[in-house]
PAZAPA-4460 file (N, C-alpha, C; in steps of 0.05 Angstrom, whole numbers, plus 32768, in hexadecimal, padded with zeros to 4 digits):
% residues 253
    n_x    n_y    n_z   ca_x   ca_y   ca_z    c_x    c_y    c_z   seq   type   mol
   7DD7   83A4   7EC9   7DD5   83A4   7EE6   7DE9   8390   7EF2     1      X     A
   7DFC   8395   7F07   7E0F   8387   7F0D   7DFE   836F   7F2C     2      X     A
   7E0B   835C   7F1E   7E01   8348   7F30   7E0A   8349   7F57     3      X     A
   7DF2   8349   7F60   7E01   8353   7F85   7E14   8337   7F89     4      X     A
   7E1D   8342   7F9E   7E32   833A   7FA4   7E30   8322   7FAE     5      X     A
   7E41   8303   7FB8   7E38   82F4   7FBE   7E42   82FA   7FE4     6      X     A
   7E39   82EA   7FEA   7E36   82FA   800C   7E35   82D5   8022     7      X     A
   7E54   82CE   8031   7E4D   82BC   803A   7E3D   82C7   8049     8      X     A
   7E2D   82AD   805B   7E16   82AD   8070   7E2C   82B0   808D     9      X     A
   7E43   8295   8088   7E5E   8297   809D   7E76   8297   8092    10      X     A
   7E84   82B1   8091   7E97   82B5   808B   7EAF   82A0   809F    11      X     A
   7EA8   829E   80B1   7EB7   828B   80BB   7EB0   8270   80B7    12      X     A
   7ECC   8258   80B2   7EC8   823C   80B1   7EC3   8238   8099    13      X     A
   7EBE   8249   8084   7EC2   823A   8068   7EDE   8232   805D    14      X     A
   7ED7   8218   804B   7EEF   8216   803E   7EF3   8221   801C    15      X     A
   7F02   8221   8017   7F02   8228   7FF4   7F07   820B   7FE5    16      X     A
   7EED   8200   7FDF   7EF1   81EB   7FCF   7EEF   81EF   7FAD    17      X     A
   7F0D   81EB   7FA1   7F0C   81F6   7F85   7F10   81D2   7F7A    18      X     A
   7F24   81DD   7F66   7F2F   81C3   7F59   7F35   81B4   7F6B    19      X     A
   7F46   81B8   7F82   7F5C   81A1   7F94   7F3B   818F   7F99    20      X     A
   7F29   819D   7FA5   7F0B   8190   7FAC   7F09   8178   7F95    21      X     A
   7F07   817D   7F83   7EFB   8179   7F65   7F07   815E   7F67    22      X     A
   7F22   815F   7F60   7F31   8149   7F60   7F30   8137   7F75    23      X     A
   7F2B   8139   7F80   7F2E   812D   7FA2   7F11   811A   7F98    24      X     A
   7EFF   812D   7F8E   7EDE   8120   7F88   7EDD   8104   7F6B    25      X     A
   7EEF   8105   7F64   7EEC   80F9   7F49   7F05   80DB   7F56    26      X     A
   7F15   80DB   7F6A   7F1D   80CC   7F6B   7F1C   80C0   7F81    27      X     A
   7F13   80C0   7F92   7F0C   80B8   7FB3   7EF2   80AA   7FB5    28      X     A
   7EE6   8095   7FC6   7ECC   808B   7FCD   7EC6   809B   7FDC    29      X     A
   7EA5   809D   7FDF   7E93   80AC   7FEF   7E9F   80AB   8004    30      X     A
   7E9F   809D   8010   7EAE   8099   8030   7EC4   80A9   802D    31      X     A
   7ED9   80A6   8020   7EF5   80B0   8020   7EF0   80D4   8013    32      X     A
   7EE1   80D7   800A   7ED3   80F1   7FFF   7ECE   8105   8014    33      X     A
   7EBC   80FB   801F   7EA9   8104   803B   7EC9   8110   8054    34      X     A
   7EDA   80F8   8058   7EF1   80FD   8068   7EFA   8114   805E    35      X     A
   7F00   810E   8046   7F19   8122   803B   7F0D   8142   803E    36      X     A
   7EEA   8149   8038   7EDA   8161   8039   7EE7   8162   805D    37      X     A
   7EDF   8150   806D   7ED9   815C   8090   7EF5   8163   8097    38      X     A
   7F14   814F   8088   7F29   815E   8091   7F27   8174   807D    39      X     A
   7F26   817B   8069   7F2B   819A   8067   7F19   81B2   8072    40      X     A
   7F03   81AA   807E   7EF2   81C0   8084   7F05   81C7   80A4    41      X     A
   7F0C   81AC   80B8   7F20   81AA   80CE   7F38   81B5   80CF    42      X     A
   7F4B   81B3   80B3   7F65   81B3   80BA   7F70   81D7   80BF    43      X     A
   7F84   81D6   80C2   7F86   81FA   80BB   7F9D   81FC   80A6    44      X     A
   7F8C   8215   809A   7F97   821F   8088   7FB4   8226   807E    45      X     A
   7FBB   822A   808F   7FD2   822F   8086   7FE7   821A   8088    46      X     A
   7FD9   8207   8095   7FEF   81E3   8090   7FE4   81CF   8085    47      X     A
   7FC7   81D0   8081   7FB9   81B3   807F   7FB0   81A7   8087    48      X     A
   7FBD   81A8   80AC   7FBB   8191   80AF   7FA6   818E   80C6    49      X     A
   7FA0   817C   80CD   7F88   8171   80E4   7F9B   8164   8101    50      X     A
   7F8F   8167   8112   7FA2   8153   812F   7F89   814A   8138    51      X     A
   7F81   812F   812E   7F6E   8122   8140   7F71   80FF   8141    52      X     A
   7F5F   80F0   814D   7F62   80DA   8157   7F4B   80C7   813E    53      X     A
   7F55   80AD   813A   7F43   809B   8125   7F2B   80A6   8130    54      X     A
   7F2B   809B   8153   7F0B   8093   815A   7F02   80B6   815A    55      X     A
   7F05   80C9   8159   7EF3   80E2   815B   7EEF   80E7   8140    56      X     A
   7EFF   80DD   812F   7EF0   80E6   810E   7EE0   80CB   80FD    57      X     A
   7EDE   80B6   8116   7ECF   80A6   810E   7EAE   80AA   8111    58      X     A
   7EB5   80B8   8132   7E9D   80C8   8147   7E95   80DF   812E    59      X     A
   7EA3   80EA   8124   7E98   8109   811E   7E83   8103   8105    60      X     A
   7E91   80EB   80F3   7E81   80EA   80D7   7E77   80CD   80E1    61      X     A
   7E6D   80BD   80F4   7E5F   80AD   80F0   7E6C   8095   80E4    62      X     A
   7E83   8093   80E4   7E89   8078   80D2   7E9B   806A   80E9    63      X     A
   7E9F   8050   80E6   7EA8   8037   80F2   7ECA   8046   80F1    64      X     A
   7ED3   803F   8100   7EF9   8040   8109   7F01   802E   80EC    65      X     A
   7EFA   801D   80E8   7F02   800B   80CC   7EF9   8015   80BA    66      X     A
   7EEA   801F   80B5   7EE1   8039   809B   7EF9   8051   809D    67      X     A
   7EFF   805A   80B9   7F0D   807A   80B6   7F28   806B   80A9    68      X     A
   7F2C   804F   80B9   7F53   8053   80AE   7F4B   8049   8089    69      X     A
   7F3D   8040   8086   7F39   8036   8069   7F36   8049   8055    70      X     A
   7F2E   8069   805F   7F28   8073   8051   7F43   8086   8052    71      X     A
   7F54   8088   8066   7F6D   8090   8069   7F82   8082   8055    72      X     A
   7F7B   8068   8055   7F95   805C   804A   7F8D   8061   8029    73      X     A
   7F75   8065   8021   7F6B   8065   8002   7F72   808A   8001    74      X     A
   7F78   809B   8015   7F75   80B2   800B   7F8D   80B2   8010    75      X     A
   7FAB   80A9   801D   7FC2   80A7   801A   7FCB   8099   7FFD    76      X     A
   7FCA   8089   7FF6   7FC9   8077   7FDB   7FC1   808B   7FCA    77      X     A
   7FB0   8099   7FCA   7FA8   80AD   7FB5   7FB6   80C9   7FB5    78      X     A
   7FCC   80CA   7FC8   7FE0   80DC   7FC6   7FD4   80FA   7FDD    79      X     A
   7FB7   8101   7FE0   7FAA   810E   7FED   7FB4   8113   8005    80      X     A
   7FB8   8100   8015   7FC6   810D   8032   7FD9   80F9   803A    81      X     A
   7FE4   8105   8054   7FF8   80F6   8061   7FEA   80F4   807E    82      X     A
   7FF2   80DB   808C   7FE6   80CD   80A5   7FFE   80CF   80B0    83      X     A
   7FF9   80D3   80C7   800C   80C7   80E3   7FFE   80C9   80F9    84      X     A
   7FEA   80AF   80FF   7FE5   80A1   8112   7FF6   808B   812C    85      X     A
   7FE9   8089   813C   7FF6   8076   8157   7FE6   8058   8146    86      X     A
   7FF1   803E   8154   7FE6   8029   814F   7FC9   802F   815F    87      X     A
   7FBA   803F   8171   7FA9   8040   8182   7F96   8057   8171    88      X     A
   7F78   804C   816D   7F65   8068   8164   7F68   8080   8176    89      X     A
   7F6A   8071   818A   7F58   808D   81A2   7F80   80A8   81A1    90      X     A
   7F92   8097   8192   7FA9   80AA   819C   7FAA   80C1   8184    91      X     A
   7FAB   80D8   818A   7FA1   80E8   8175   7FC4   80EA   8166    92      X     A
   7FB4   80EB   814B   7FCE   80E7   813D   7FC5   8108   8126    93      X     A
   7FD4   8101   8107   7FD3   8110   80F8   7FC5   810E   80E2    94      X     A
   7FC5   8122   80D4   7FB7   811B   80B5   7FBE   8138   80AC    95      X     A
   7FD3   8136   8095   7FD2   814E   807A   7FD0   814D   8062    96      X     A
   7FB8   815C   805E   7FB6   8166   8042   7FCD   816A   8030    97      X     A
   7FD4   8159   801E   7FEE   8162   8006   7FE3   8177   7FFD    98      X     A
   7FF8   8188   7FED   7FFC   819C   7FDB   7FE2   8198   7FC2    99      X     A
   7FE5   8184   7FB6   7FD0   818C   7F9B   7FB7   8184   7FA8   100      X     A
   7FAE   8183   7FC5   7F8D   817A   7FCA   7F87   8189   7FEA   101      X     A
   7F9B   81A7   7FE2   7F97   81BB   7FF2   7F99   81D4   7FE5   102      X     A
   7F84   81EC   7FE1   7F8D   8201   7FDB   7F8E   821E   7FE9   103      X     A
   7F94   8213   7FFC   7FA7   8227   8009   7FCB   8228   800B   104      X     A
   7FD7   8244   8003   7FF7   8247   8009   7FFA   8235   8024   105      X     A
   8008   8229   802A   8013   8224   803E   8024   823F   804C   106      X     A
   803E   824C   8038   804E   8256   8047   8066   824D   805A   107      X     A
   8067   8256   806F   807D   8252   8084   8072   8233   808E   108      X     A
   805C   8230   809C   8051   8221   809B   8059   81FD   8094   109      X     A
   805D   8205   8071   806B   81EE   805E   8080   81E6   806A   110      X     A
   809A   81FA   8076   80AD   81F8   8077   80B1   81EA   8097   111      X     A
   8099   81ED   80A6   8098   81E2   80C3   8095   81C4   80BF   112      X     A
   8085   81C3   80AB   808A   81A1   80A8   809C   8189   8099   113      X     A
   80A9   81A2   808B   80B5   8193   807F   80D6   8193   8098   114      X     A
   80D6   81A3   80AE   80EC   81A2   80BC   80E5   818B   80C9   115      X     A
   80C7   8180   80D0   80C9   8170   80E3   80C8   8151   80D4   116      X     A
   80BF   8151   80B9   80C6   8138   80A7   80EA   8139   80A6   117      X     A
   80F1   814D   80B1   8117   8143   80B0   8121   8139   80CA   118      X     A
   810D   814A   80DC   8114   813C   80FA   810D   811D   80FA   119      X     A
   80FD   8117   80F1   80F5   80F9   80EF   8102   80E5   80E4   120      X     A
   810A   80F1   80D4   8124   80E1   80BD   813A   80E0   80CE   121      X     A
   8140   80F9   80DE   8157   80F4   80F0   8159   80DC   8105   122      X     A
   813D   80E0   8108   8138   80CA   811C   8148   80AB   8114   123      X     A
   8135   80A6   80FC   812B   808D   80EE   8147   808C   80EB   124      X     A
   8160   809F   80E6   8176   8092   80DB   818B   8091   80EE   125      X     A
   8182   8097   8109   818D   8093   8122   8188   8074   8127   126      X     A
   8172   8070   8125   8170   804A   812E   8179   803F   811D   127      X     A
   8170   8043   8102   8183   8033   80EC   81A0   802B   80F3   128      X     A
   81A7   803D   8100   81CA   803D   8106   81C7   8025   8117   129      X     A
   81BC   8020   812B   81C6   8011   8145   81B4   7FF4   8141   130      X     A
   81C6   7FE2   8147   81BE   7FC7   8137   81B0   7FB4   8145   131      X     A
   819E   7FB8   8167   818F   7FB1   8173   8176   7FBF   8176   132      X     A
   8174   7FD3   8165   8159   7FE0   8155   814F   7FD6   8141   133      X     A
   8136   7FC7   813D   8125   7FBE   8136   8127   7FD0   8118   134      X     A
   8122   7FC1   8100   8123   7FD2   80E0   810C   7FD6   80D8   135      X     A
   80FF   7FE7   80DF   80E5   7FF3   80E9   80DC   8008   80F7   136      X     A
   80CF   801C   80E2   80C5   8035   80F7   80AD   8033   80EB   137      X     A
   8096   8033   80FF   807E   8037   8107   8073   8052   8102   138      X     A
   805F   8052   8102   804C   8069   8101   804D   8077   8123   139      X     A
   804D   8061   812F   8050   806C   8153   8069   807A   8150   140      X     A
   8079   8069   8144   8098   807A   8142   8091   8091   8139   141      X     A
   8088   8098   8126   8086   80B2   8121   8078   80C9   8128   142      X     A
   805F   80B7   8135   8050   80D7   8144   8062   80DC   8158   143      X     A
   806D   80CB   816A   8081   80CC   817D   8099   80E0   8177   144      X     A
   80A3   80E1   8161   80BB   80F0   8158   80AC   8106   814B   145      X     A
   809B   8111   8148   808B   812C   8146   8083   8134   815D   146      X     A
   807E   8120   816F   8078   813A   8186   8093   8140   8191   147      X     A
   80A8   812D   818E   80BE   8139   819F   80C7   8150   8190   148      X     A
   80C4   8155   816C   80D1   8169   8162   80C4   818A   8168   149      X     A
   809E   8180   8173   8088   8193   8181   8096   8197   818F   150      X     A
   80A0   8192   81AC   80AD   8191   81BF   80C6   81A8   81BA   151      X     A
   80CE   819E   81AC   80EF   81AD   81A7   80FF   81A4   81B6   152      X     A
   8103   818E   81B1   8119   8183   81BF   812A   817A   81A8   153      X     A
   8140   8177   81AA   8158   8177   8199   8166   8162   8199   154      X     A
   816C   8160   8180   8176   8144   8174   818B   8139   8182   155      X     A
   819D   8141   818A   81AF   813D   819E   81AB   8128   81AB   156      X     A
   819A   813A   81BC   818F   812C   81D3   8180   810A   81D0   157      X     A
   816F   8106   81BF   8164   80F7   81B0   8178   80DF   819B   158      X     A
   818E   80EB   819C   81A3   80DE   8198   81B0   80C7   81AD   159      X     A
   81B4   80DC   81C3   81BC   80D1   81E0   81AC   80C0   81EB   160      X     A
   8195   80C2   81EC   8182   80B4   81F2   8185   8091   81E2   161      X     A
   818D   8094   81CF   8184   8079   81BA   81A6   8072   81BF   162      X     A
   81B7   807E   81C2   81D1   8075   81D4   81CC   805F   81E7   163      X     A
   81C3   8074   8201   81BD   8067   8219   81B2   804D   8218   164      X     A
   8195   8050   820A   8186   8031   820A   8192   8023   81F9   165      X     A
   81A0   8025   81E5   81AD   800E   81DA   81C3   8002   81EB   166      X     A
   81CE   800D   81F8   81E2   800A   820D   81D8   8001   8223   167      X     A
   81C9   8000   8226   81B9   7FEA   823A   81AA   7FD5   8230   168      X     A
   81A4   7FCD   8218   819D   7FBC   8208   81AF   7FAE   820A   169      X     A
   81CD   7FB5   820B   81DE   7FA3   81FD   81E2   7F92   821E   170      X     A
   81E1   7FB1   822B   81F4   7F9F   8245   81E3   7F89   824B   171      X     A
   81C2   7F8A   824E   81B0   7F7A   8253   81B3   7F67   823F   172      X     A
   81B7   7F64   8230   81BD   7F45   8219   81D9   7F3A   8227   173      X     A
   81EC   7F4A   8221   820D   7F3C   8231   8202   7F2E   824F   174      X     A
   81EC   7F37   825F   81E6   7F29   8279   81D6   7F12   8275   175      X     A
   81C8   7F0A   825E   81BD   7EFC   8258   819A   7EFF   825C   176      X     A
   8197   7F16   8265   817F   7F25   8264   8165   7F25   824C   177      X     A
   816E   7F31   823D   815F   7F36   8226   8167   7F31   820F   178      X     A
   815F   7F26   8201   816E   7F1A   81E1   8157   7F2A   81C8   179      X     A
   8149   7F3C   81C6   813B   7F45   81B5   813D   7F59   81B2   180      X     A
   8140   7F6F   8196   813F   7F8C   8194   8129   7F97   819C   181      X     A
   8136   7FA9   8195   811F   7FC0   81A4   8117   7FCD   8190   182      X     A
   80F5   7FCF   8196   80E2   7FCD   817E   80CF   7FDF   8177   183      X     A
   80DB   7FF5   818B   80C9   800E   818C   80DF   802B   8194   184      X     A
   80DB   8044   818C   80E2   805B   8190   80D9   8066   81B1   185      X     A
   80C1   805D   81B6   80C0   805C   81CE   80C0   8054   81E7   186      X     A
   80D8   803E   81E2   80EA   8033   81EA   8101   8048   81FA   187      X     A
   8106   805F   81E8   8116   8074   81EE   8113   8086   81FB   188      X     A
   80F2   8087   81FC   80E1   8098   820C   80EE   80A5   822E   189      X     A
   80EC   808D   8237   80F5   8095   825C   810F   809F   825B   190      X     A
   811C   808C   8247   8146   8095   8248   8144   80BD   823E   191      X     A
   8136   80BD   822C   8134   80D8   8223   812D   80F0   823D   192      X     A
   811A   80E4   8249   810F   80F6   8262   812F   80FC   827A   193      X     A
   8134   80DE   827C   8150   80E4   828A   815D   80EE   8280   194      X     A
   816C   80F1   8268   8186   8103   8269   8178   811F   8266   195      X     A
   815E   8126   8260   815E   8145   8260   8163   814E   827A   196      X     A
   8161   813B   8292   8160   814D   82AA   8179   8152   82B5   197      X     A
   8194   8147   82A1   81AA   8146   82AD   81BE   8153   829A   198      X     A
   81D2   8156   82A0   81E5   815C   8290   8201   8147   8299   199      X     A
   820A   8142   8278   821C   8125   827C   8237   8134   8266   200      X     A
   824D   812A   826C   8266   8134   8264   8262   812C   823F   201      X     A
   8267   8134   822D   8263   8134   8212   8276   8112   8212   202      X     A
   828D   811D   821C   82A3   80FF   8215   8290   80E5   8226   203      X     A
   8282   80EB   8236   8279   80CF   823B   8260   80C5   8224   204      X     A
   825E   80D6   8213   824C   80CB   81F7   8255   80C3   81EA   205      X     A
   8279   80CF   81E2   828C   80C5   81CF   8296   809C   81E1   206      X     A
   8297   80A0   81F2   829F   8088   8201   828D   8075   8201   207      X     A
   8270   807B   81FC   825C   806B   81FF   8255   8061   81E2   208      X     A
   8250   8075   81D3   8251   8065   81B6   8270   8058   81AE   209      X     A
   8285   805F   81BC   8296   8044   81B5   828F   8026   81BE   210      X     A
   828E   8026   81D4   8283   800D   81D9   8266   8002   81CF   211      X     A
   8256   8016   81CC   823C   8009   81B5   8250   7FFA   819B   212      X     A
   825F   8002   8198   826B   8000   817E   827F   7FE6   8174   213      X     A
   8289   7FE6   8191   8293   7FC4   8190   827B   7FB8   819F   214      X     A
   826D   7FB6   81AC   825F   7FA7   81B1   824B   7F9E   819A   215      X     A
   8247   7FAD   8187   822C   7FA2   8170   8236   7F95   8164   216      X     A
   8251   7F8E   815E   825E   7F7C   814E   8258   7F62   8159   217      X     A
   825A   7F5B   8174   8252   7F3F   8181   8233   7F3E   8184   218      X     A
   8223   7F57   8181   81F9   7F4C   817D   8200   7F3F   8162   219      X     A
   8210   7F52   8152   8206   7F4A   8134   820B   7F31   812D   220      X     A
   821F   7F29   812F   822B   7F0D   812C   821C   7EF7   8143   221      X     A
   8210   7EFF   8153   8200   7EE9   8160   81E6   7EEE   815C   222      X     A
   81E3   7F00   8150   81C4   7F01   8140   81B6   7EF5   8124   223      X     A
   81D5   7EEB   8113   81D3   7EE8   80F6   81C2   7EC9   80FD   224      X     A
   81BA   7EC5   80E8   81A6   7EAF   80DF   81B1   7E99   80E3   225      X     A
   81B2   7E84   80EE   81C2   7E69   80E9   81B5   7E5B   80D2   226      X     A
   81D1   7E4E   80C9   81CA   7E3B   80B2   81C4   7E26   80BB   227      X     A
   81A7   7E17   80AB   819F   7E03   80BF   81B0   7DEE   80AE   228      X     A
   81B1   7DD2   80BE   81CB   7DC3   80B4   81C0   7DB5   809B   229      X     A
   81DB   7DA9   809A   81D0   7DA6   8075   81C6   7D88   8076   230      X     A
   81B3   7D88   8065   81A3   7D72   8061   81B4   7D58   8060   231      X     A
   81B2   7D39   8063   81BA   7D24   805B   81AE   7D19   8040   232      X     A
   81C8   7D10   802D   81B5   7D0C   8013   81AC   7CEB   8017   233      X     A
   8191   7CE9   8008   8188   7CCF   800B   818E   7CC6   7FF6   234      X     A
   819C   7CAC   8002   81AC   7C95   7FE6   8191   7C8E   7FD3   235      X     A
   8197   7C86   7FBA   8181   7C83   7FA6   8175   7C5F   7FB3   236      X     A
   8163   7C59   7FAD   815C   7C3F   7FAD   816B   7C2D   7FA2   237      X     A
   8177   7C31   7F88   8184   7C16   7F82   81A5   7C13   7F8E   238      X     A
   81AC   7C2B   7F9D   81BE   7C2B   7FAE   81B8   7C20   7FCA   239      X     A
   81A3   7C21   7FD0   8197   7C13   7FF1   8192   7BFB   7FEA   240      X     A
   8185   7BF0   7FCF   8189   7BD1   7FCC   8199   7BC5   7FCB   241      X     A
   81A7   7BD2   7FBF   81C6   7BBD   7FC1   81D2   7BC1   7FD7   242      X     A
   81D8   7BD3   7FE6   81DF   7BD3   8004   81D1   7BBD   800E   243      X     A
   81B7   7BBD   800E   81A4   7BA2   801D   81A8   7B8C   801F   244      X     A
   81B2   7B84   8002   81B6   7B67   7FF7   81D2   7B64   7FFE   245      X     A
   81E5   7B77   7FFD   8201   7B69   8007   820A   7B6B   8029   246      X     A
   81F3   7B76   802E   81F1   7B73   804A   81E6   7B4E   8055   247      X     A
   81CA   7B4D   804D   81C6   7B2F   8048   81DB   7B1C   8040   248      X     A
   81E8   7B1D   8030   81F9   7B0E   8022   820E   7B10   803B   249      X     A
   8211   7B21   803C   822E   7B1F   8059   821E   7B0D   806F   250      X     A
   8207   7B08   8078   8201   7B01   808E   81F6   7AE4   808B   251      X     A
   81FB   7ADA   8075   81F3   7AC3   8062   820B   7AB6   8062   252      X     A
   8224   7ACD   8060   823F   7AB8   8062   8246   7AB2   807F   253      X     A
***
């Protein structure tokens, strides 16, 4: 007699927890366990991934904001997902499931994220270039540079933008204004809003990164480290006694 059939109760909202589950269970703490079950029951299928905020998946499972990122950073370390959060709980950031502790195809999907892990890189190697940008990208940096790639806005433009404000960085340092880089991507934020509403001659971008271009040579060189001055050596003692004594002796004659 063939065994009936098995019959969910809700075909909707299950997950398929096989091996990727399994593994996830043998290497994670209860806490970091429990996360990893609520984002896969959350995320969708066909990417992985979850879009929520520290403090609402702190709210959902009951645990402290210092429990959720702790159990993020132990399930990043364990290769399990990828984060991109704001420095702020309440700003809703990211979370994806990797490949071996998801089993679902991704698909097309795969390929959406991995376009926007290149938009980001574009980013990151846009400031690298310009030498009153801070050597540092943030996690803010990066949810920031995913929503602009959500957006669809184009590199170009995002280019121009990190033009402009460096170019007013500089002019504001040459006035004696501001003497510190700039330490955030969203820094670029407002300049970005302006040039979309305008249209500007291409050669005045070629003209503007010239002058970025001699001008970083005079941040850099008045940015380098000074050498602090060089020490005086202290004469040994039996060199200061005898200095002493033929000092006496002179004042004796």
């Amino acid at each position: 007699m063939n065994p009936s059939p098995m019959i969910l109760k809700n075909p909707k909202g299950w997950f398929a927890a096989g091996t990727e589950v399994a593994q996830a269970l043998m290497i994670l703490s209860d806490a970091a366990f429990k996360l990893y079950i609520y984002l896969c029951l959350n995320a969708r299928r066909d990417t992985g991934i979850v879009h929520s905020t520290q403090t609402d998946l702190a709210k959902n499972l009951k645990k402290s904001q210092g429990t959720i990122r702790r159990c993020l950073r132990e399930m990043e370390a364990a290769g399990i997902c990828k984060c991109h959060f704001d420095n702020s709980p309440c700003v809703q950031g990211v979370v994806e499931i990797t490949d071996p502790y998801w089993p679902y195809q991704r698909g097309e999907a795969r390929a959406d994220t991995d376009a926007s892990d290149a938009f980001v890189a574009e980013i990151r190697r846009m400031l690298e270039e310009r030498a009153c940008v801070r050597r540092s990208f943030s996690t803010a940096d990066e949810v920031l540079a995913r929503k602009w790639q959500a957006r669809g806005l184009p590199l170009v433009r995002i280019e121009q933008a990190i033009l402009l404000g460096c170019a007013r960085k500089y002019s504001s340092w040459r006035n004696n204004q501001t003497h510190g880089p700039i330490s955030s991507l969203r820094f670029f934020e407002p300049l970005l809003e302006e040039i979309i509403q305008q249209e500007v001659s291409p050669d005045y971008w070629d003209y503007l990164l010239h002058r970025i271009e001699r001008i970083e040579k005079l941040w850099i060189e008045s940015h380098k480290p000074r050498n602090p001055p060089a020490a005086v050596p202290l004469s040994n003692g039996i060199e200061d006694g005898e200095r002493d004594k033929r000092s006496s002796e002179a004042e004796a004659i």
